[in-house]
C-alpha positions, -999 to +999 in steps of 0.1 A: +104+336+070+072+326+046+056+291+065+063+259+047+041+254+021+017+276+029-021+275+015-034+303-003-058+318-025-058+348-049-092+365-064-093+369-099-114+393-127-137+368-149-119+352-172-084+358-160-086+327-136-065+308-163-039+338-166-035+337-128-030+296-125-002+295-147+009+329-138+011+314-097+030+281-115+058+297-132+067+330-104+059+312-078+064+275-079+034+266-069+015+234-064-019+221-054-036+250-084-069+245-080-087+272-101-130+276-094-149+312-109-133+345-094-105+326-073-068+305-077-063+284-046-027+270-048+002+259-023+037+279-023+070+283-003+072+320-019+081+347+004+052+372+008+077+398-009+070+372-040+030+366-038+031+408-040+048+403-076+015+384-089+002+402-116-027+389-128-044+385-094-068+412-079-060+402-036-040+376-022-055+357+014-034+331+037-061+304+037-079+294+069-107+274+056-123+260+027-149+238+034-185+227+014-212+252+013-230+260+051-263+242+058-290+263+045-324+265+067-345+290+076-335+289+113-312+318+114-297+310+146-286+273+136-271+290+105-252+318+124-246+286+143-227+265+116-211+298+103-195+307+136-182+271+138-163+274+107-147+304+118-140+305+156-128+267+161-106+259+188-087+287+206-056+268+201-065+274+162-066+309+163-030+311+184-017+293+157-028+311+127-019+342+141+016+326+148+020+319+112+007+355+101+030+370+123+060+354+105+046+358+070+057+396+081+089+389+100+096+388+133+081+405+162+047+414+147+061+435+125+038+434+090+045+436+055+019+466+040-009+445+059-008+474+080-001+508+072+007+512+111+045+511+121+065+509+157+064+550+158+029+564+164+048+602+157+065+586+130+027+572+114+011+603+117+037+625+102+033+601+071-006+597+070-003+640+073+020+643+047+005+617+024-034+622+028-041+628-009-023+599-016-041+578+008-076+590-002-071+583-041-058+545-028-089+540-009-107+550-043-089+525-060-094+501-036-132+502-034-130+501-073-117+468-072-136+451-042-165+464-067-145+441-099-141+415-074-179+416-067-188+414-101-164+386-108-183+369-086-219+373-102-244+391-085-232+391-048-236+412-019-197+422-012-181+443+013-159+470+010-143+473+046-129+507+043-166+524+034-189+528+063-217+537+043-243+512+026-217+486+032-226+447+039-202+442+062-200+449+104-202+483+102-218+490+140-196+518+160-168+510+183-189+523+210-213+498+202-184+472+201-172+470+238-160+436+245-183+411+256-161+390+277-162+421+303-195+419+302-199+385+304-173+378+332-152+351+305-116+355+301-103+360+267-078+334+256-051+354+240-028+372+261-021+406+259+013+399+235-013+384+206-042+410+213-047+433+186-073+453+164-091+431+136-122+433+113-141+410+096-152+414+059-180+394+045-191+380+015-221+359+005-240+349-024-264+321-037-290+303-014-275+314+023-276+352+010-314+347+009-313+338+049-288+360+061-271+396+051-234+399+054-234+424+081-258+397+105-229+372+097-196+396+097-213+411+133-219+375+145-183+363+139-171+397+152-186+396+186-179+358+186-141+368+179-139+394+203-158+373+235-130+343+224-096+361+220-098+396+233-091+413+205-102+449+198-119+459+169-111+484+144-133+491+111-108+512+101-067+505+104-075+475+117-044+453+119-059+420+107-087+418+084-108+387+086-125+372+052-151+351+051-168+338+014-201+320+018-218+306-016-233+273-034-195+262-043-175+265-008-171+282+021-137+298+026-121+321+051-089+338+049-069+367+059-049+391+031-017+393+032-017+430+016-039+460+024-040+472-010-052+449-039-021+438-064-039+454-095-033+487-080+007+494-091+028+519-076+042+526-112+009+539-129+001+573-119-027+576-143-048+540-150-060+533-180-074+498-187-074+477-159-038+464-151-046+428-147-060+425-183-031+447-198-006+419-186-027+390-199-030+405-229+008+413-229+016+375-219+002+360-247+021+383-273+055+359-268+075+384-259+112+378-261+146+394-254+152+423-282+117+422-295+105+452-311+063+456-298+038+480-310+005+492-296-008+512-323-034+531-302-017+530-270-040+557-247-025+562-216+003+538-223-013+506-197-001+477-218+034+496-228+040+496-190+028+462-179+047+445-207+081+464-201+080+460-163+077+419-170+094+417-204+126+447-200+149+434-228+126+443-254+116+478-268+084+492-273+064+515-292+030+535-282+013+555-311-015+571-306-035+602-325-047+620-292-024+643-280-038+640-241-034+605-244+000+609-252+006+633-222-010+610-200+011+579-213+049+602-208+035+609-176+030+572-168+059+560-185+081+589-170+064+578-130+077+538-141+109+546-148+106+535-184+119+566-206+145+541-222+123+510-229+090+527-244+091+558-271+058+574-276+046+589-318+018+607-327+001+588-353-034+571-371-037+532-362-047+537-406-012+553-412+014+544-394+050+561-401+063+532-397+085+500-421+062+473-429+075+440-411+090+462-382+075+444-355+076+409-333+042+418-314+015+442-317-008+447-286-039+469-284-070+477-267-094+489-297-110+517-281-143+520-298-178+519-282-162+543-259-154+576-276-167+567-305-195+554-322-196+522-330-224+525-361-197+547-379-162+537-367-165+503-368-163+502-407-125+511-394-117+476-386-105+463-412-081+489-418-068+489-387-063+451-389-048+454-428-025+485-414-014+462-382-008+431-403+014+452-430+040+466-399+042+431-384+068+406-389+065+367-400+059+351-376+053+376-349+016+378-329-011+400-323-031+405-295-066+426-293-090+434-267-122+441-286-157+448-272-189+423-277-199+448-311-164+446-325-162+407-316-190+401-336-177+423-363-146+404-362-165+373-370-181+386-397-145+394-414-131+356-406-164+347-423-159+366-457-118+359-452-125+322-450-153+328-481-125+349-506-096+326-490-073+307-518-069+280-490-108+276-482-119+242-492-154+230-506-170+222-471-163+259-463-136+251-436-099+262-438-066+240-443-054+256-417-051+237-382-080+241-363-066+276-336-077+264-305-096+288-275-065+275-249-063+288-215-029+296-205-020+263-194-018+250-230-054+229-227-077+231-252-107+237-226-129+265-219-122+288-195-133+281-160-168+275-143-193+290-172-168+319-186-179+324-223-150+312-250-156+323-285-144+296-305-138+304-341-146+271-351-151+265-391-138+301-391-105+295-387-090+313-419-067+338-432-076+370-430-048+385-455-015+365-434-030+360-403-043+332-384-063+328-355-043+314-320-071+318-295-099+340-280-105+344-243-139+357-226-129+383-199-147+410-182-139+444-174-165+453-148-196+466-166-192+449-196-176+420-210-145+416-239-127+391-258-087+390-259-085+375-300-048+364-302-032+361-340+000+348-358+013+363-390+024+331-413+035+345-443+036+381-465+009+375-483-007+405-494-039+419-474-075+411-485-098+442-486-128+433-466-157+456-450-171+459-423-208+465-411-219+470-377-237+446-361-274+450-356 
């Protein structure tokens, strides 16, 4: 059974911390949301089966600590000092925590996916033989996203615990890593029903990463650990992972709750953009029972299949004028499951073969800057948004994911919009309300700790029927994007802008 009201936090990609908040509120019931740059702390009753349904979330960790940032000086040993205070406390601590891990994951030690070990050692190693291609692309995808979480973080040292290579974390042998307690002549605390394998994975940035690396603290707390409770340790299937965070904000330690990182899903044989921002995009489109959604250029299908796995009473539509693509999205959608919620068209985003007003939502990521060039294709914005805004309904939404060029170009079109608008009045400003940058909680506030929100400002206009409902900064590992959300209000016929790419 889950512990009563237990504490936990969940990393998040730049930008999405607003996603993930109300995303933790309305699956989960939680309370206590306290959201701060890369991470959503919050309180919950949830079973652990539940915190695995998060979507928006990169890793879920029970939380052990979270404390103000660790004394800075340049004695390192005072540091290591404070650092192993936070961690190691009282023995009586660590017998409890591990009490309440154990029945996170049921009784009798047994663990939910927090270890891929199981009561049969044959039974294990036939699976680990059998699956071994399996488990190597996972380990891929899991040092992928340690690397997102890193840079959701700003520029930190991070640690990705499977990798023994260049790695920040303890990464010494076992052979190096005999207990020191026999050594030493102390007695462990923990008897021999709570010893078991761990690792500790550290993280630091900010002014303590200028006095210590993370493998000097992650070995420190290791040894500390291991002279304390008795427990083994294990760099590589080890059955409890240790995280500690060090920065100028807070200090936090945890331990996750699930080996492998919620943004990797079971259902996507073949990713495409990152799953995390395909669902944030897909739950500001309003999706309701029996809608009809489009995404015009739909690649590999990402945002069909995050949006029909959450929303599965409405039906969807992927066009798309690569014909791999399209094999890769049939592929995906076929792995999912989905054959009778998403159908697949060849077709140009310019022409679609389809009714005008067909559509309650229309969700894309606009691929350019990527196989193509943006000094020639991004005159093609505007008739992507014309073609888009004829096939949607009154009424219904539209949600983008455009780069930093075509954000910029997309400014320039609400500028000339808002110029050539019937509506504009003399001060250059729109009758229109005012569409407001809100996070997902329905504030009108920027998004958390220093993420960039576009605000269109004295630009909020028609371009043809459509009017602006938000934009939200997020990032998407090596560069950054904006989600631009629109609302069709009325029929009007479309306004033939250019566009010119930005210099």
């Amino acid at each position: 059974m889950a512990a009563r009201g237990g504490r936990y936090f969940c990393t998040a990609g730049r930008g999405l911390e607003p996603f993930l908040a109300r995303e933790v509120r309305a699956r989960l019931g939680a309370t206590e949301v306290v959201s701060v740059s890369g991470k959503v702390f919050f309180s919950t009753e949830a079973e652990p089966g539940e915190l695995r349904k998060l979507k928006s979330g990169e890793r879920v960790f029970l939380l052990l600590k979270k404390h103000t940032p660790i004394p800075v000086s340049r004695n390192k040993g005072k540091v290591l000092h404070e650092i192993k205070s936070l961690v190691i406390e009282e023995p009586k601590y660590w017998l409890g925590i591990i009490s309440i891990w154990r029945n996170l994951h049921g009784c009798g030690g047994q663990k939910d996916n927090v270890s891929q070990k199981t009561a049969s050692p044959l039974k294990r190693k036939s699976e680990e033989e059998a699956n071994i291609a399996t488990k190597r692309q996972k380990m891929e995808q899991v040092r992928g996203t340690m690397s997102e979480e890193c840079k959701a973080e700003g520029r930190e040292r991070c640690v990705v615990p499977e990798r023994k290579s260049d790695q920040n974390c303890w990464t010494e042998s076992k052979t190096s890593l005999e207990d020191p307690s026999k050594s030493s002549g102390e007695e462990p605390i923990a008897n021999e029903q709570l010893s078991f394998s761990f690792r500790v994975s550290c993280r630091c940035s900010g002014a303590i990463a200028k006095i210590l690396t993370s493998q000097e603290i992650g070995r420190a707390v290791g040894i500390a650990l291991m002279k304390q409770c008795g427990w083994q340790a294990d760099l590589r299937d080890a059955d409890l992972e240790i995280f500690i965070h060090l920065n100028d904000i807070h200090s936090v330690v945890g331990i996750p709750l699930f080996r492998l990182p919620l943004a990797n899903r079971e259902y996507i044989k073949t990713a495409g953009l990152r799953s995390t921002i395909a669902w944030a995009m897909a739950s500001l489109a309003e999706i309701s029972a029996g809608a009809f959604v489009l995404d015009p250029m739909c690649g590999l299908g990402t945002i069909l299949l995050e949006a029909a796995k959450e929303w599965p009473e409405a039906c969807y539509w992927g066009a798309d004028i690569s014909d791999s693509q399209l094999e890769g999205a049939d592929v995906n959608i076929r792995t999912a499951g989905l054959m009778d919620k998403i159908e697949l068209l060849k077709a140009s985003v310019k022409a679609l073969p389809l009714p005008s007003e067909s559509f309650d939502a229309v969700i894309s990521d606009i691929p350019f800057g990527k196989k193509f060039k943006i000094t020639k294709d991004i005159q093609l914005l505007p008739d992507i948004l014309q073609e888009i805004e004829r096939v949607l309904r009154v009424g219904g939404t539209i949600v983008l994911l455009l780069s930093q060029d075509l954000h910029k170009c997309m400014d320039g079109i609400t500028k000339r919009a808002e110029n050539d608008s019937p509506n504009a009045i003399s001060d250059g400003t729109s009758e229109t309300t005012t569409a407001k940058a809100l996070n997902v909680d329905g504030n009108s506030s920027s998004l958390v700790n220093g993420v960039e929100e576009s605000f269109l400002s004295s630009r909020q206009t028609h371009f043809g029927s459509l009017v602006p409902d938000g934009v939200y900064g997020v990032s998407l590992g090596k560069t950054d994007a904006f989600i631009y959300k629109y609302r069709k209000i009325s029929s009007a016929g479309n306004q033939l802008l250019s566009c010119t790419a930005p210099k």
